[in-house]
C-alpha positions in Angstrom: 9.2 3.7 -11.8 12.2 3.3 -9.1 15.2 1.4 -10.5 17.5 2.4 -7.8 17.5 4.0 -4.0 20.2 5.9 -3.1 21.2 6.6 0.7 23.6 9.1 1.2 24.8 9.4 4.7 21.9 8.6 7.0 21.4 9.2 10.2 18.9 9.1 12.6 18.5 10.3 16.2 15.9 9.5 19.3 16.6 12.1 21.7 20.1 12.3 22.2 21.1 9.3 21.1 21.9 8.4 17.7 20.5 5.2 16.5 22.8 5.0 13.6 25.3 7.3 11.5 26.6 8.3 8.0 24.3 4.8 6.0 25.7 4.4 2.6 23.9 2.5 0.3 22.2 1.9 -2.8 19.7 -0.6 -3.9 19.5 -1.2 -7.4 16.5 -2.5 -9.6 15.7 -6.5 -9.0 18.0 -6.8 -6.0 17.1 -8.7 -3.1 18.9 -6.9 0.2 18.2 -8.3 4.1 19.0 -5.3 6.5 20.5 -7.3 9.5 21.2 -6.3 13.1 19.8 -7.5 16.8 16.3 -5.7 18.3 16.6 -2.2 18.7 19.8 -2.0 16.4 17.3 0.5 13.9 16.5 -2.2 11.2 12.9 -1.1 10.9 13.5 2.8 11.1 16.0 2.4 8.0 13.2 0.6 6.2 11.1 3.2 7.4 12.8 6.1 5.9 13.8 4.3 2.8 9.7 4.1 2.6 9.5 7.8 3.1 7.0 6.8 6.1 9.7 8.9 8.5 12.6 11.8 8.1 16.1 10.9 8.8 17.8 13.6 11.0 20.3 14.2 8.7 21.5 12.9 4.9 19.4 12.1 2.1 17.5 9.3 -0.1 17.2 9.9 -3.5 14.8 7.5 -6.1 16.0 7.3 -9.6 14.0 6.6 -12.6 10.7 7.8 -12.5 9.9 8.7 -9.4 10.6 11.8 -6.8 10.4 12.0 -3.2 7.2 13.1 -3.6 6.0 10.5 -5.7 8.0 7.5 -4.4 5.4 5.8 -2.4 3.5 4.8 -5.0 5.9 2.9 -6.3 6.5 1.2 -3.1 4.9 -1.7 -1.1 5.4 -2.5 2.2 4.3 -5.1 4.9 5.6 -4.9 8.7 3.6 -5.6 11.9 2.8 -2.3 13.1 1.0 -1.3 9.7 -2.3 -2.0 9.7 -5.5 -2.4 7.5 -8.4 -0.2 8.7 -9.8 -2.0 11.7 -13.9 -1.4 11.0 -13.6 -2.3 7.9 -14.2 -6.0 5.9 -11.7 -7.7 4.6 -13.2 -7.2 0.7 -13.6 -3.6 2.1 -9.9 -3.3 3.2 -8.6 -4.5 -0.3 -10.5 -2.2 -2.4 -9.3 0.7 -0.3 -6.1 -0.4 -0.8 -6.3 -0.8 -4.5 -6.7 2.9 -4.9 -3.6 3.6 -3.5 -1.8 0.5 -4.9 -3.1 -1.5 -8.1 -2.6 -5.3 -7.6 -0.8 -6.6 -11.1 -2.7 -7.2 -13.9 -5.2 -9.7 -13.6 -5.0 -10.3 -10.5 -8.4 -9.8 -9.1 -9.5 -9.3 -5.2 -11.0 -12.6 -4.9 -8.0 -14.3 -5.8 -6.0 -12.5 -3.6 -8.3 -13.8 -1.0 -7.9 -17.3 -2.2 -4.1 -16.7 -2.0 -4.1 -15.5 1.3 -6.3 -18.6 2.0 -8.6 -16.2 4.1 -12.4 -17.2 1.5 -13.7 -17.2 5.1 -12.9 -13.6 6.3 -13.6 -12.0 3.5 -16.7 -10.0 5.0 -15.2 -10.1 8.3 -13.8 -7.1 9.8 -10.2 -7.1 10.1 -10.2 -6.2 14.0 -11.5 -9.7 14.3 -9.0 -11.1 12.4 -6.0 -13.1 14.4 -2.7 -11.6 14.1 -1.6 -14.7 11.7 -4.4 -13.5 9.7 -3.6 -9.7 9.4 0.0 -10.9 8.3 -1.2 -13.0 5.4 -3.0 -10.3 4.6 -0.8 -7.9 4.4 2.0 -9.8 3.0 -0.2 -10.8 0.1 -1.3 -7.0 -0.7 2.6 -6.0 -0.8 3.7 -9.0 -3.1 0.9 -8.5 -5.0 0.9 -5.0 -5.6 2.0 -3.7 -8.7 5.4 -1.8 -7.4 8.6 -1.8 -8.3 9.7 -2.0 -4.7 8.9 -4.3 -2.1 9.8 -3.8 1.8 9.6 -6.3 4.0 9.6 -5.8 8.0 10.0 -9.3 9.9 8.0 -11.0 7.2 7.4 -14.5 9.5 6.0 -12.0 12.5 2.8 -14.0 14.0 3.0 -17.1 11.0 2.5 -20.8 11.9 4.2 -23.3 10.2 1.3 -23.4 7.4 2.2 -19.9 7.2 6.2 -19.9 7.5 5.5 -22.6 4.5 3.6 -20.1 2.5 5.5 -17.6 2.8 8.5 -19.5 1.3 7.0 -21.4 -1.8 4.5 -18.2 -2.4 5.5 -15.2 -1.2 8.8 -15.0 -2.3 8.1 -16.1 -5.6 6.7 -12.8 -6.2 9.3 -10.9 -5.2 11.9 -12.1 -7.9 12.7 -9.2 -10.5 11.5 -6.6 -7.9 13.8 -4.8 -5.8 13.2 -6.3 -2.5 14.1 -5.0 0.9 14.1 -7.4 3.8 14.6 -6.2 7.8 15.2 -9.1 9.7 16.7 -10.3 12.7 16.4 -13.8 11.4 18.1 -13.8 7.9 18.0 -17.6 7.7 14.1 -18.1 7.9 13.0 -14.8 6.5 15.5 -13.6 4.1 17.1 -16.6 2.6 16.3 -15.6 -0.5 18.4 -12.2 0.1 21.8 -11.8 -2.3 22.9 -8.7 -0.5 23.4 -7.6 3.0 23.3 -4.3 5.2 24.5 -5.0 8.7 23.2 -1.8 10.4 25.7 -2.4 13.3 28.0 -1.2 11.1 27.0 2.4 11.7 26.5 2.1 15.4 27.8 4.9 17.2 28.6 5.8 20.9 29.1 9.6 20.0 
């Protein structure tokens, strides 16, 4: 269980150039938080170490509840376009893989998560095939559906239609209510409306 993140003084550097400084912040249990800031501003490499899928130069995260650092992922779910699904495999394939790694909630079974993702088509498709609206149905559905305590979100509407930004609004977020829920998005309005808190990462911009 993970009822609270913790960051204590951040900071990440490329090269010599430090992306952002000293990020204070803690997200607590059933919060819904939108990190904010333009492309390139390091949105999606503060969601990144908050996932523990990358190091910060310096600081520290810390989970509270159940979980340690160690154990913190699988608590976590996460959907962003530069994840992907296992490219020779099916779809059915892809979701049972997953599901070792990541239970989906009780009763909730794999066909109905196809049915949700309204991909009963694909489902013995491999996912290299798949358009990129497709792979984002997909893998919004496995992070909302995912029994985790925390949900991270990286520019949720990337490669949606309409039919899609539509989904995503009346069925998606839904599911993220009593979760804690992490949006990055350069487009709060449309993707994190939902969002009660904010982190403006050009807050901790720095020249030096």
């Amino acid at each position: 269980m993970i009822n609270r993140i913790e960051l204590q003084n951040i900071s990440k550097r490329y090269y010599n150039n430090w992306l952002f400084k000293n990020v204070n912040f803690t997200f607590d249990k059933q919060q819904s938080v939108a990190i904010t800031g333009h492309n390139g501003s390091g949105k999606s490499t503060l969601l990144k170490i908050i996932s523990g899928f990358t190091v910060p130069t310096k600081g520290s995260i810390t989970y509270h509840g159940q979980a340690t650092a160690d154990t913190a992922f699988e608590h976590i779910s996460m959907a962003a376009p530069y994840l992907d699904l296992l490219h020779d495999f099916t779809l059915l394939e892809n979701i049972s893989y997953f599901n070792k790694f990541k239970p989906l909630q009780a009763g909730i079974t794999h066909g109905q998560l196809i049915d949700f993702a309204f991909l009963n088509e694909a489902t013995h498709k491999p996912y290299k095939y798949f358009s990129s609206g497709m792979k984002q149905r997909i893998k919004l559905a496995l992070a909302a559906l995912a029994d985790t305590d925390v949900v991270l979100l990286d520019e949720p509407l990337a490669n949606l239609d309409k039919k899609g930004i539509q989904w995503y609004a009346e069925q998606i977020v839904p599911l993220l209510q009593n979760r804690l829920c992490i949006v990055s998005t350069n487009n709060p309005d449309a993707e994190a409306f939902f969002c009660k808190h904010f982190l403006e990462i050009t807050t901790y911009k720095t020249e030096a």
